[in-house]
N, C-alpha and C positions, 0 to 999 in steps of 0.2 A: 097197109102200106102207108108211111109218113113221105110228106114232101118235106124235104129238111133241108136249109141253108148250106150245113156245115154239116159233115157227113161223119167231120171225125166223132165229136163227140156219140154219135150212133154206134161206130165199130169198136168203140173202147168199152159198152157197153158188156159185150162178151166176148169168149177167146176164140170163137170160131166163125166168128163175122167175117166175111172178105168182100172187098171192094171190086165190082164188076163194072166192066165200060159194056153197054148195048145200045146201040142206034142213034149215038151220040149221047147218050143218059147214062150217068153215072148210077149205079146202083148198088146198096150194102144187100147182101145178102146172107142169110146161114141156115145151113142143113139139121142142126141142134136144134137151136131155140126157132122154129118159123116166125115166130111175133117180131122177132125185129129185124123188121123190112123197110126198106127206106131207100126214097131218091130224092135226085138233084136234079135241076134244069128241066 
């Protein structure tokens, strides 16, 4: 899991990335590729 400023450049990465909100933390997630994992705040 990355902490990353800017989350877009993470979900452009692949096409099955989706942007999830959890307990105030923004988080990219995808079921495909698991490596790219990534939050914000």
């Amino acid at each position: 899991m990355k902490v990353v400023r800017s989350l877009k450049t993470i979900k452009n990465r692949h096409k099955a990335s989706q942007v999830v909100r959890r307990r105030g933390r923004i988080y990219v997630i995808n079921k495909v590729v698991r490596k790219f994992k990534a939050r914000q705040g």
